[in-house]
Structures are given as structure tokens and as C-alpha cells.
C-alpha positions in Angstrom: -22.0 2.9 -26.0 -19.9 6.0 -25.5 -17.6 4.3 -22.7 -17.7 1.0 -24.3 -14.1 1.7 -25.3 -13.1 1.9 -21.5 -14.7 -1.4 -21.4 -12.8 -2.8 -24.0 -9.9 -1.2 -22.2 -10.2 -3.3 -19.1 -10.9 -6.4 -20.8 -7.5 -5.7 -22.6 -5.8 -4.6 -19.5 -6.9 -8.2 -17.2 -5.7 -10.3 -20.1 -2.7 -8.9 -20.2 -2.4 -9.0 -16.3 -3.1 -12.6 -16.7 -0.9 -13.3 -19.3 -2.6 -13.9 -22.3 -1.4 -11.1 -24.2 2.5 -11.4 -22.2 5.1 -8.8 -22.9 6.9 -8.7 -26.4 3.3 -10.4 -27.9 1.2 -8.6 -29.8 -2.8 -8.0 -29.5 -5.5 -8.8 -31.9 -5.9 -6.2 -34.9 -8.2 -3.2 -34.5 -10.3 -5.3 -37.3 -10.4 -8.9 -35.3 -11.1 -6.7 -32.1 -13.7 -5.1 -33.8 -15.5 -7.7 -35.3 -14.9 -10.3 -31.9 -17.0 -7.3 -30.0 -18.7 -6.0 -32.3 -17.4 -2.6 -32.4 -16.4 0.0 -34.4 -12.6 0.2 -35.4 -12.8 3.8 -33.9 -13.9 2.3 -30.5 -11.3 -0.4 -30.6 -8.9 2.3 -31.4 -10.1 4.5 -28.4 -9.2 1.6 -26.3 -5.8 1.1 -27.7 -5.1 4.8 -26.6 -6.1 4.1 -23.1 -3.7 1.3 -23.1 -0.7 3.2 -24.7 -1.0 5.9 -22.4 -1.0 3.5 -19.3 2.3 2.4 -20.6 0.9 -1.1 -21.6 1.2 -1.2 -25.1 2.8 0.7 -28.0 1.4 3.8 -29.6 2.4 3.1 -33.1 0.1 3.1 -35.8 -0.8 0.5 -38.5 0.4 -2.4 -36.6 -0.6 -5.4 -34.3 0.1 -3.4 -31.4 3.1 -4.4 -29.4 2.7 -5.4 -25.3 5.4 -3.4 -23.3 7.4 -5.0 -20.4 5.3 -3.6 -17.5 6.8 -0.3 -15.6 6.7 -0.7 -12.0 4.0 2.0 -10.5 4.3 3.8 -7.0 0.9 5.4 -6.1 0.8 8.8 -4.2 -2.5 8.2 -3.5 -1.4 6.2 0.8 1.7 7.3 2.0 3.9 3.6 2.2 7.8 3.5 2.5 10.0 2.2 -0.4 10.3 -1.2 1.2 6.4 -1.5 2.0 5.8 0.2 -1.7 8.4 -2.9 -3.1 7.1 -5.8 -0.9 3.2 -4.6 -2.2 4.2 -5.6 -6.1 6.1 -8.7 -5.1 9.7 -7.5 -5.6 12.5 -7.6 -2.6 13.5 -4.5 -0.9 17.0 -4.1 -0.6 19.4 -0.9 0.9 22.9 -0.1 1.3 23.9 2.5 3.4 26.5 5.3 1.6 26.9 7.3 4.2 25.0 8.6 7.5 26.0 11.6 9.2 24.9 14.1 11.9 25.9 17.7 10.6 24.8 21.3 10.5 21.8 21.6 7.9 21.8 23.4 4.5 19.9 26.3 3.9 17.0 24.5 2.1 16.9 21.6 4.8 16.5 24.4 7.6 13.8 25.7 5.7 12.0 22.5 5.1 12.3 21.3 8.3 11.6 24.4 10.2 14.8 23.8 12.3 15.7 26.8 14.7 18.9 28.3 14.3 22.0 26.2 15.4 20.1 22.9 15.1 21.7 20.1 13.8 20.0 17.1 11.6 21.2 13.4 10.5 21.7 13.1 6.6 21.8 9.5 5.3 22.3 8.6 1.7 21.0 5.2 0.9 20.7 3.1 -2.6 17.5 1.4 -2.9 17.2 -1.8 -4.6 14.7 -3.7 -6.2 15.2 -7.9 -6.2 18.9 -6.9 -6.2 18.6 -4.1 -8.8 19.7 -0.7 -7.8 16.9 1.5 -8.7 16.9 4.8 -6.9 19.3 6.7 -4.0 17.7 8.3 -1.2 19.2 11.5 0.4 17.2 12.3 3.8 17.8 15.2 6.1 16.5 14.1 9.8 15.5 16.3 12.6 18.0 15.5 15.1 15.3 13.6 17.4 14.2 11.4 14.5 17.9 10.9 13.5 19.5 9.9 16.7 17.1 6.6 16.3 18.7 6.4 12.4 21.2 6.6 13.6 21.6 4.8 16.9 21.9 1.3 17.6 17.9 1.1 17.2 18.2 0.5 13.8 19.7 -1.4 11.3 19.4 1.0 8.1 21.3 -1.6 5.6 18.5 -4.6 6.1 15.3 -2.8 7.4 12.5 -0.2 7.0 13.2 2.8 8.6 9.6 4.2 8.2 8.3 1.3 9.9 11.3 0.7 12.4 10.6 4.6 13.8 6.6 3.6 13.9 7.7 0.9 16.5 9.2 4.1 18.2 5.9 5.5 17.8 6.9 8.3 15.6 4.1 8.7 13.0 4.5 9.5 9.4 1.5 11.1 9.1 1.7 13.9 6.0 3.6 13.8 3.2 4.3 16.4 0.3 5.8 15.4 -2.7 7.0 17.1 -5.7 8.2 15.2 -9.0 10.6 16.5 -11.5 13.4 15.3 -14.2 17.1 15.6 -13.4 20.0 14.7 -15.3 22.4 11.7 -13.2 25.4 13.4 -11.3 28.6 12.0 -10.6 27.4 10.0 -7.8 24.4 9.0 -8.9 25.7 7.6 -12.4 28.2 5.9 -10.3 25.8 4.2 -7.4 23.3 3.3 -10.2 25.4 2.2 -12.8 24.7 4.6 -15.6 25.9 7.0 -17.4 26.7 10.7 -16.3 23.7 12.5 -17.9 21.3 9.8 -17.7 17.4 10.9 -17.4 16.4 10.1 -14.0 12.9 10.8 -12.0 13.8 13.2 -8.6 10.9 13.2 -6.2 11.6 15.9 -3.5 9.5 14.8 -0.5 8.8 16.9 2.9 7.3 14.0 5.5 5.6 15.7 8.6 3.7 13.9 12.4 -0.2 14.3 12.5 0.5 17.5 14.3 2.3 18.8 11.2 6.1 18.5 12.7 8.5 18.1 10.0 10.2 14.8 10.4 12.1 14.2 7.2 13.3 16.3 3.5 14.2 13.6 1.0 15.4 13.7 -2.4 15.1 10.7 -4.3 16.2 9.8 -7.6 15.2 6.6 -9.8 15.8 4.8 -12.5 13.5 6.7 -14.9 13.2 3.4 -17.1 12.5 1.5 -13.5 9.5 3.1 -11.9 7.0 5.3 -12.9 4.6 8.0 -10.3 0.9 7.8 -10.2 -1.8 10.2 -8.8 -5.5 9.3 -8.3 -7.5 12.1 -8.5 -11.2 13.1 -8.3 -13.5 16.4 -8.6 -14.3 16.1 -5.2 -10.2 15.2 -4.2 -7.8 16.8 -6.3 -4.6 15.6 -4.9 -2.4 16.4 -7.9 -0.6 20.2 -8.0 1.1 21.1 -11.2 3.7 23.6 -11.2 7.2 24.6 -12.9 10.2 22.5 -12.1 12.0 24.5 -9.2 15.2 26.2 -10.9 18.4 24.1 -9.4 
């Protein structure tokens, strides 16, 4: 009876899924959820915190509990692009091209990328949209022999997947690292995403490498933080998640 609350949970979780509890309702009292399942209120109540921290309902006390307008989840746990991430949850990837341009690297791409000394890389800056809603802005340091296909004639950056345009190439995105922080919006990033200087937004720093553990790409992204929200799916036998300090900027 001890996990009967995850139970409970689940049962919770499918009907709002389906709809019967939709966003801006409110679910049963702990007492009617009690008494319909024969459950303690403590149970019910365990369930309730299961839900609130999945982002799926309020966490207020004393109330009907409130059902949240769903946040849109990208898993860590397979690595998929942006626009195969989007097309998975039924929205419409979109992209517009800021700028793309082949230059000397900084100090912290060379590194990443393990570039030798007087190599050159492609940078492209990209807004990502969701159904028409800007979202997140992608900047992406290319090795040059990855970047000459970016940015070539061999792809159309504005209206396709790059990830999966360079896998008809046969380059392999293979290995990804990924490291999540919080960052205030910049100037240009308030002004591509239509916010406010200041505004809390999600930066995922990712390092993308080949199967034989070339570096291919060094991206840092930054969403919406009130548009999509990170996942990791972790184990005792698979421990895929890494906590550490925010890197000082």
C-alpha cells in the first residue's frame, strides 16, 4: 500500500492527459479522492505532490487543486535535434537564420572543439520557433568540415534540420554532453525573443561529438524559461545526470 500514492499519481496524470481534468480545471478534493479510492487523505496528498512537482498541478494548500497549462518537456535521455524534439510533441519547427559566418574561433570554442591552432569554424546563430512562437536562439560553433555543409548550398538552414540534413551527408551525431544553467536575457536575446532585458531564461551549453568521439559542434542555447522545461531519466544502474556549480561567466 506504500506506492499506492504513485498509483493514484498515474491515474491523475492519464486523466489529465486525456482531458478530463483540462488546464485551468480543478481536481477532486483530497476528501472525494479519498473516499472514491478508499484512501487515506495522507496518500491522496502524497499523490498531489507527485503531480505538483511534475509541473502538472499547483502546490497550494487547502484548495481544489488547480491543473497547470502543460510545460513542454525535452528529454536528455536520446539525443534528437530541436526540430525532431518539436515534431515528437506535435508542434511545428520553425528557424530563422540571424547570421552564419566562417571566422577564427574563440578561446572557449577552440577548447571545446579541440581545433588545432589557426583553424577556422562556422558560427551560425539561429531563432527556433515553436508553431510560430520564438522559443529559444541557438549559437553553434562548427568545425570547419561540418560547417562548409551549413554553410554551403547543401543546406537550407531557414526551413530544414540541420542534424538530420548532415546525417544524409553521413556525418553522425553520435555523443552529446550537455550542461544546463539559468542566465539572465541579453540585448539580443530580449530582442529576438521578444522579452524583456533581464528576463530568466534556461541556457543549455551542449558539446555534440562522431561515434569516434570527434567534436562536431559547441552550442549554446537559450529558451524561453516559461516555454520548455529539461528532463533526465535516471537509474542506479544508469546515472546519466551530473550536478555541478553553474560555470562563472
Amino acid at each position: 500500500m506504500s506506492t499506492f500514492y504513485r498509483q493514484l499519481a498515474d491515474e491523475l496524470r492519464a486523466a489529465i492527459a486525456n482531458g478530463t481534468y483540462p488546464p485551468g480545471s480543478r481536481l477532486p478534493s483530497e476528501s472525494e479522492l479519498a473516499e472514491r479510492h478508499g484512501a487515506s487523505r495522507g496518500t491522496v496528498r502524497q499523490a498531489f505532490t507527485v503531480l505538483a512537482a511534475d509541473g502538472l498541478i499547483s502546490s497550494r494548500k487547502g484548495t481544489r487543486r488547480l491543473v497547470l497549462q502543460p510545460t513542454l518537456v525535452q528529454s536528455f535521455s536520446q539525443l534528437h535535434s530541436f526540430s525532431q524534439w518539436a515534431a515528437s510533441i506535435g508542434e511545428t519547427p520553425g528557424s530563422r537564420v540571424v547570421a552564419l559566418v566562417r571566422r577564427e574561433p574563440t578561446e572557449l570554442e577552440a577548447a571545446r572543439l579541440e581545433l588545432d591552432p589557426g583553424a577556422r569554424i562556422y558560427h551560425l546563430t539561429r531563432l527556433r520557433l515553436l508553431s510560430g512562437r520564438p522559443v529559444m536562439i541557438e549559437r553553434t560553433a562548427y568545425v570547419e568540415r561540418i560547417g562548409v555543409l551549413v554553410g554551403g548550398i547543401a543546406i537550407d538552414a531557414d526551413n530544414e534540420s540541420i542534424t538530420v540534413r548532415l546525417e544524409e551527408f553521413g556525418v553522425v551525431f553520435a555523443h552529446a554532453e550537455h550542461t544546463v544553467s539559468a542566465i539572465a536575457a541579453e540585448a539580443e536575446d530580449a530582442r529576438l525573443l521578444g522579452v524583456r532585458p533581464h528576463t530568466p531564461l534556461l541556457r543549455e551549453l551542449r558539446r555534440t561529438t562522431d561515434p569516434d568521439n570527434r567534436p562536431l559542434e559547441w552550442s549554446d542555447d537559450r529558451y524561453l524559461g516559461d516555454a520548455v522545461a529539461f528532463t533526465v531519466h535516471n537509474s542506479v544502474q544508469a546515472n546519466t545526470l551530473i550536478r555541478s556549480a553553474a560555470p562563472l561567466r
